[in-house]
C-alpha positions in Angstrom: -18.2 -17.7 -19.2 -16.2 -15.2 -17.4 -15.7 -15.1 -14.2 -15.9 -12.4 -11.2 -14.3 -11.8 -8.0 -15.9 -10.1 -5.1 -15.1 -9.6 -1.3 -16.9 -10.7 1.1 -16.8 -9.5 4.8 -18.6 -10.4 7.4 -19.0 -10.0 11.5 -20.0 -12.7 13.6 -22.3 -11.4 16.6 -21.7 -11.6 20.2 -22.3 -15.4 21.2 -22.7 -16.4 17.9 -19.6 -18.4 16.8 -21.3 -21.8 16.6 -18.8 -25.0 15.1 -20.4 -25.1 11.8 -21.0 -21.5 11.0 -18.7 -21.2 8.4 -19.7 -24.5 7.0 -23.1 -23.2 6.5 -22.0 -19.8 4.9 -19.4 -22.0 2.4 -22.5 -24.6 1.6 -24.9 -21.7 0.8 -22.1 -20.4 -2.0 -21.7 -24.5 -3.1 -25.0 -24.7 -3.8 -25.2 -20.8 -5.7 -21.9 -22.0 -7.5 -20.0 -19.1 -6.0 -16.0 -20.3 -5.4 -14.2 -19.4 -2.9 -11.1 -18.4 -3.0 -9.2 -17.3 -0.3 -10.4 -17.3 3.3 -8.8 -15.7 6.6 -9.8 -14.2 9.6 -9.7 -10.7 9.6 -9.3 -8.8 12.9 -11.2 -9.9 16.0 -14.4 -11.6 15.2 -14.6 -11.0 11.3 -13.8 -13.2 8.7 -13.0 -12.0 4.7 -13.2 -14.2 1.9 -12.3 -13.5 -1.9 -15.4 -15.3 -3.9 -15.9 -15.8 -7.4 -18.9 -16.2 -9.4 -19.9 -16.0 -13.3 -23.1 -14.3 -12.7 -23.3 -11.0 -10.3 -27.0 -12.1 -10.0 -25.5 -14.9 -7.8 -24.0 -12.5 -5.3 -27.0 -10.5 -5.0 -28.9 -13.5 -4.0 -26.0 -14.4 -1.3 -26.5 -11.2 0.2 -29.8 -11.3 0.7 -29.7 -14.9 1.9 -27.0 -13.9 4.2 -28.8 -10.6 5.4 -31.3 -12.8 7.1 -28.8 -15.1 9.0 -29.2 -14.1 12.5 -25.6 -15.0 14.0 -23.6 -12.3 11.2 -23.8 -9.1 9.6 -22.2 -8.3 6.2 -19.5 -5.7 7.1 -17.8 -5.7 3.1 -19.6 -7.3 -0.3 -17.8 -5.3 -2.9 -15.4 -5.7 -5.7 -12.3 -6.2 -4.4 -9.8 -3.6 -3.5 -5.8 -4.0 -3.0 -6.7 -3.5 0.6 -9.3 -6.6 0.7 -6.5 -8.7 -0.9 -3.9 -7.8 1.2 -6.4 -8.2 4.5 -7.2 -11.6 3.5 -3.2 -12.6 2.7 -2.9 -11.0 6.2 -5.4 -11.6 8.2 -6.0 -8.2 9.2 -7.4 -5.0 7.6 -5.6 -1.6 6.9 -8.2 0.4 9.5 -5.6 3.2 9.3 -5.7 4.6 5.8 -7.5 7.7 4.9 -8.9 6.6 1.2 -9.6 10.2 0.2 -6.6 11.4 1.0 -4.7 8.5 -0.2 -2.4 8.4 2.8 -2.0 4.7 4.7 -0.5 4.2 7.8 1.6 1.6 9.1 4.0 0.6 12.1 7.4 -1.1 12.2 6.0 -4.2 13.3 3.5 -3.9 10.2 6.5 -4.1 7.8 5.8 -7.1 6.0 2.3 -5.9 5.7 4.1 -2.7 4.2 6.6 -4.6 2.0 3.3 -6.5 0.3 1.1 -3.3 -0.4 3.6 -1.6 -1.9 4.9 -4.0 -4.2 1.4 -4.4 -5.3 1.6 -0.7 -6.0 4.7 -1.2 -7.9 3.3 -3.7 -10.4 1.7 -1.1 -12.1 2.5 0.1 -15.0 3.2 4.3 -15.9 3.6 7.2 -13.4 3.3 7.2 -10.1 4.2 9.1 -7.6 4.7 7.9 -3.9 5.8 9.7 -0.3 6.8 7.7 2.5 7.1 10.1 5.7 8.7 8.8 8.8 11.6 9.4 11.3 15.1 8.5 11.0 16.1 4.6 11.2 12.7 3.5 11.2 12.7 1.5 7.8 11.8 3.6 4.9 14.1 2.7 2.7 14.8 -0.6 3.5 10.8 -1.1 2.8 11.1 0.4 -0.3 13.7 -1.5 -1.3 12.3 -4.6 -0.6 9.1 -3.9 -1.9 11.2 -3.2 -5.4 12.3 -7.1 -5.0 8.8 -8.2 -4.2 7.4 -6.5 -7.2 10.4 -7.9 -9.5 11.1 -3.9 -10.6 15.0 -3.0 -10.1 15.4 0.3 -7.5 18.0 3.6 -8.5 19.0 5.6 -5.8 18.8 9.4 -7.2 19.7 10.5 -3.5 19.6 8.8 -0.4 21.2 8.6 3.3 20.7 4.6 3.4 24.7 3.8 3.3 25.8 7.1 3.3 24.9 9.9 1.3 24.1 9.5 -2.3 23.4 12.1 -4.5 23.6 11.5 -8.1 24.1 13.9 -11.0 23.4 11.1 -14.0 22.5 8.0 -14.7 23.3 5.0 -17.3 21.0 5.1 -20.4 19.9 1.7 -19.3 18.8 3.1 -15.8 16.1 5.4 -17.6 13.7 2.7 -17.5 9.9 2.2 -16.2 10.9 -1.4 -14.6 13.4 0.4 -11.9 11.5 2.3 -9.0 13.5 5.3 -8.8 13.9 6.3 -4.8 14.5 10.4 -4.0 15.2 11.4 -0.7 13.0 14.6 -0.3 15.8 16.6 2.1 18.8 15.3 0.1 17.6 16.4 -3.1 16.6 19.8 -2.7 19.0 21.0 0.5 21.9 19.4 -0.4 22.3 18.7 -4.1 23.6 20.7 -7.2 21.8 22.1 -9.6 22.8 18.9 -11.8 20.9 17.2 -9.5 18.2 18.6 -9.6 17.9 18.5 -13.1 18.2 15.3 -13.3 15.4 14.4 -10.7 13.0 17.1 -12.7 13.7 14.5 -16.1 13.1 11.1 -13.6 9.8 12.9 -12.2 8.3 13.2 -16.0 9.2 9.6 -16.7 6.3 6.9 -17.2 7.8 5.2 -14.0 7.3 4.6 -10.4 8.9 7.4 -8.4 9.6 7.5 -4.3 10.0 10.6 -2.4 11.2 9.7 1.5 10.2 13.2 3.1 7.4 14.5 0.8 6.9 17.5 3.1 10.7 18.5 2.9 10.4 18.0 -1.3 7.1 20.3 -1.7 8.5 22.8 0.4 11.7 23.5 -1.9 10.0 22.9 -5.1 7.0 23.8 -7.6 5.0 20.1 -6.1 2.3 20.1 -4.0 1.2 17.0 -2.0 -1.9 16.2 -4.0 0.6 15.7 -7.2 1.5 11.9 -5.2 -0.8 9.2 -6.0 0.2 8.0 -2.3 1.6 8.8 0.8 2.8 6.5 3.2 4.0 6.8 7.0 5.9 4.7 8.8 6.3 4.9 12.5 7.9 2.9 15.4 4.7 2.8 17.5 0.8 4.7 16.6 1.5 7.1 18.7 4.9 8.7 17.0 4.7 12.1 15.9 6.9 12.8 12.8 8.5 15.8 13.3 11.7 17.3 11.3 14.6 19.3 11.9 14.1 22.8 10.3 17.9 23.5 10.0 19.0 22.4 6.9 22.6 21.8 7.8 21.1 19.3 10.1 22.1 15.4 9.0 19.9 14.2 11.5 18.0 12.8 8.2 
């Protein structure tokens, strides 16, 4: 029989962090046959757990079982999401994402947190279309790079400023694959590039392939795109409290 993975969430109340408590929630699943998984703590007094069971009937019964428990509350029971999975690896939860507007938010000291979620977005297969915004020498690239090496995909530079600056006009027939993540820098490409260039990242955007744009805002502005065309955008930022601001003179090199 097949089995099903859900995540499981919970609170522990004020006071209420006996020795034994999680004994007691794990000996409940034993005796439903519900595995678990993984288990971390996840931010402050919380603790996530990946479970799996053969019977969703089983994990309606925990919930109710552990709805009466008077020392938690079920924050999460849910199918799980790459943002349970990576809170779990992590111990702590991406509470600075806005899901509807698919933007996630991260900070320098975040980075391997950053490297992980994005190579699980690069494991998947066909178009996508990904914005990372943040200010200069704060990691984008780098990220994205190694993200490309977690996820086992091979990266192309279209343009970038990483080394110095690259801007290219074509590529090797080999490079027109959907296992390289193909990296754009937003200002590079459309303020500084030929029309060669240009051409040639209009062909890598219709590809059935992971695409990054480093300065989304810059791209949209100089081209037919709109923001809700990326399937993600993601910010980077040497403290919360950053603003990312840009240059408006395009013969700036400041990015």
């Amino acid at each position: 029989m097949e089995n099903f993975e859900w995540y499981l969430e919970y609170e522990i109340r004020k006071n209420s962090n006996r020795p034994g408590l999680l004994g007691g929630v794990a000996s409940l699943m034993g005796m439903l046959s519900i595995n678990i998984v993984t288990i971390n703590g996840v931010e402050n007094r919380r603790r996530g757990m990946l479970i799996r069971a053969n019977n969703p009937q089983k994990i309606e019964v925990l919930k109710q079982i552990l709805d009466q428990m008077d020392n938690i509350t079920i924050t999460a029971l849910r199918r799980p999401k790459l943002v349970d999975r990576l809170a779990v690896r992590h111990g702590r939860y991406l509470e600075r994402y806005l899901e509807e507007k698919r933007t996630y938010r991260f900070t320098r000291d975040e980075i391997g947190l950053l490297v992980d979620f994005m190579g699980e977005l690069f494991k998947k297969e066909g178009h996508q279309l990904i914005g990372v915004r943040g200010m200069p020498r704060v990691g984008k690239t780098e990220s994205v790079v190694a993200s490309s090496v977690c996820a086992n995909k091979r990266w192309t530079f279209l343009s970038s400023t990483l080394l110095r600056q690259t801007v290219r006009n074509q590529l090797c027939f080999d490079e027109f694959s959907p296992e390289h993540i193909f990296i754009i820098d937003g200002i590079v490409s459309t303020r500084r590039a030929s029309d060669d260039h240009r051409l040639l990242v209009q062909e890598i955007l219709r590809l059935e392939a992971t695409k990054v744009i480093e300065h989304p805002d810059i791209f949209v502005q100089m081209t037919d795109m709109t923001l809700d065309d990326f399937d993600y955008i993601i910010e980077l930022r040497n403290d919360a409290d950053e603003e990312i601001v840009y240059d408006t003179d395009p013969m700036n090199e400041t990015f």
